[in-house]
C-alpha positions as CSV (number, residue, x, y, z in Angstrom):
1,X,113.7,-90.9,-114.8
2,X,110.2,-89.1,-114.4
3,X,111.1,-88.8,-110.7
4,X,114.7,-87.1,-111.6
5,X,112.7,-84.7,-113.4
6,X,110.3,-84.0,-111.3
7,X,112.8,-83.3,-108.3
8,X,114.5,-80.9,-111.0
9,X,111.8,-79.2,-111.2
10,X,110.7,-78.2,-107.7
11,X,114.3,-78.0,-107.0
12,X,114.9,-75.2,-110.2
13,X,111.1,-74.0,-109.3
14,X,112.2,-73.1,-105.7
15,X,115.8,-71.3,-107.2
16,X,114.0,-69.5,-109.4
17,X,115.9,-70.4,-112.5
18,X,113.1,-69.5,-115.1
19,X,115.2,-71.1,-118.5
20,X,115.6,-74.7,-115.9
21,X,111.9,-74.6,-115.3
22,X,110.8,-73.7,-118.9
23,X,112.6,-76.6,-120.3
24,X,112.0,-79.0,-117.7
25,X,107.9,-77.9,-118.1
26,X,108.8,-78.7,-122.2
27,X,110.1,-81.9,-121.2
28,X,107.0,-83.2,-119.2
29,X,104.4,-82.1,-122.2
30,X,106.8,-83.8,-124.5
31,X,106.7,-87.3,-122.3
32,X,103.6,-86.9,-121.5
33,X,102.6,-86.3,-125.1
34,X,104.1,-90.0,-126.3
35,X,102.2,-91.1,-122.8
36,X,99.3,-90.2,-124.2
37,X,99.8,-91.7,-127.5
38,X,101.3,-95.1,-125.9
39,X,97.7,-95.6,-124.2
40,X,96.1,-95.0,-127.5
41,X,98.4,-98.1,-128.9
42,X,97.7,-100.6,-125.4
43,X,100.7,-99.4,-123.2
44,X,100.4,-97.9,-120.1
45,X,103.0,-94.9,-120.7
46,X,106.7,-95.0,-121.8
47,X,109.6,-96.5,-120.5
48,X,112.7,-94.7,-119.0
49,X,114.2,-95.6,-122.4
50,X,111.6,-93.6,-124.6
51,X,112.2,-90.5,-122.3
52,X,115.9,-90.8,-123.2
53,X,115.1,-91.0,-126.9
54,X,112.8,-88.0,-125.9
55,X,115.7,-85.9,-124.8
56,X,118.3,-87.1,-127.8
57,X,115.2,-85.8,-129.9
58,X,114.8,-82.4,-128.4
59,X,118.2,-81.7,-128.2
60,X,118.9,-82.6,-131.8
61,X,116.0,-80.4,-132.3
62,X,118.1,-77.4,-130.6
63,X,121.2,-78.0,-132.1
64,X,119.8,-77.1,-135.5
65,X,117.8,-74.1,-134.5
66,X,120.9,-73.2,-132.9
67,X,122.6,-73.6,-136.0
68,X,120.0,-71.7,-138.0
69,X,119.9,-68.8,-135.4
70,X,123.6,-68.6,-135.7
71,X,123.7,-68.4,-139.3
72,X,120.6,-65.9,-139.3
73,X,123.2,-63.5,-136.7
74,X,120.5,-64.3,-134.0
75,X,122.9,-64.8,-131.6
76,X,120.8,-64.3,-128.4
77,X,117.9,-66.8,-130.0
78,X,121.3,-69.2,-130.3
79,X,122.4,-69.1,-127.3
80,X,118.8,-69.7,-125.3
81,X,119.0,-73.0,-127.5
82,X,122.1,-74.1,-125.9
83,X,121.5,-73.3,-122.4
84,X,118.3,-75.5,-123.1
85,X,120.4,-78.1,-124.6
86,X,122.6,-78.1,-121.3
87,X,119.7,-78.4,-119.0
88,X,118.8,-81.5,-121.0
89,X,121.9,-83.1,-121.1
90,X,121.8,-83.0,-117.2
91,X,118.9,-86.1,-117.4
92,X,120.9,-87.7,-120.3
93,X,123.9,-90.5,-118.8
94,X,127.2,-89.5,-119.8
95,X,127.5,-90.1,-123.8
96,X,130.3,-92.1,-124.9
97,X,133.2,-90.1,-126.6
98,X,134.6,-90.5,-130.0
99,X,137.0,-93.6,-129.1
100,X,134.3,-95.1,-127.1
101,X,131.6,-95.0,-130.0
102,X,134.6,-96.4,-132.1
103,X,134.9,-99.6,-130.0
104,X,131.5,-100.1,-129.4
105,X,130.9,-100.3,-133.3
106,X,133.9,-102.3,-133.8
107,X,132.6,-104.9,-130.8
108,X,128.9,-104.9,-132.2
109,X,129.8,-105.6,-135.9
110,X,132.1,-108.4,-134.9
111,X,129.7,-109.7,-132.4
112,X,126.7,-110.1,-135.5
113,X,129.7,-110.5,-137.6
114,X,128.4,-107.9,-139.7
115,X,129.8,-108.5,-143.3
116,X,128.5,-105.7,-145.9
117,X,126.3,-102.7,-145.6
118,X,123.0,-105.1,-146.0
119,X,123.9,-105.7,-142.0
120,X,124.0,-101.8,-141.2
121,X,120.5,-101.6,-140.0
122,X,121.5,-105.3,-137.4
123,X,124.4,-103.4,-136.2
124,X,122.2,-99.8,-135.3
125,X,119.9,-101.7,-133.6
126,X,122.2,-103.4,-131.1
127,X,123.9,-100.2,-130.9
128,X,120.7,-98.5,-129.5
129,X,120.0,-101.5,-127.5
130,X,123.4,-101.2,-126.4
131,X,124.0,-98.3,-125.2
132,X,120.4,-96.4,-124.8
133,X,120.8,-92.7,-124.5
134,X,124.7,-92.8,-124.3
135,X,126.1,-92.1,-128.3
136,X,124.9,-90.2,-131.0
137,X,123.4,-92.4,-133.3
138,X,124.5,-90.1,-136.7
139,X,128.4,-91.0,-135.8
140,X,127.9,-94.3,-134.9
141,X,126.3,-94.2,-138.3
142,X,129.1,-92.9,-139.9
143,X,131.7,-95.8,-138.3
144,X,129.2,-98.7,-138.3
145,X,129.1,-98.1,-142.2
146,X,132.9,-97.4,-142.4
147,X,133.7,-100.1,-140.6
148,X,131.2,-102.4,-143.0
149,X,131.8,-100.5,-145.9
């Protein structure tokens, strides 16, 4: 993962796409931010997963000041937010679409045969063992609980 972004950047560097090489350089501080604060706590520095829970982060993180820029008619501040969030999506795998987020809840709650909402929190965390990177954790919130509910 660090070496994907890395090659992204000398690649976007050498283009001279400034938004690519902005977000890319926001990125690296970010990992090497929780680096930093994984030696403090004995590791050496994050795993590929962490990076991908990095980038889910930030780009939540965009959507709303998207949202908020939007709302605020600051339409150009908007759409800097989603160019970023594209450029980060590039180093996320594909995320699983609605149906596909469906049946991965449906297969995880049968598997722990999850049986009320007391097993909500077992079922998340296969999920996100699961499938690291590729759903969005607030709707496979929403099924997981329909689905136990």
């Amino acid at each position: 993962m660090r070496i994907r972004l890395s090659e992204g950047m000398k690649t976007a560097m050498k283009a001279g796409e400034k938004r690519k090489v902005s977000t890319l350089r926001l990125i690296n501080a970010a990992i090497k931010d929780r680096d930093i604060s994984a030696h403090g706590a004995g590791k050496e520095r994050v795993s590929d997963e962490e990076i991908l829970q990095i980038l889910g982060k930030m780009i939540k993180q965009r959507e709303e000041s998207a949202r908020i820029y939007e709302e605020q008619s600051r339409l150009d501040l908007s759409e800097q937010e989603r160019e970023e969030i594209e450029i980060i999506r590039e180093y996320l795998p594909k995320q699983l679409d609605e149906n596909e987020v469906r049946a991965a809840c449906q297969q995880v709650v049968t598997e722990l045969k999850g049986e009320g909402l007391r097993d909500m929190g077992k079922c998340m965390n296969a999920l996100k063992q699961k499938y690291p990177g590729k759903l969005d954790v607030g709707k496979a919130s929403a099924v997981v609980k329909e689905l136990l509910g």
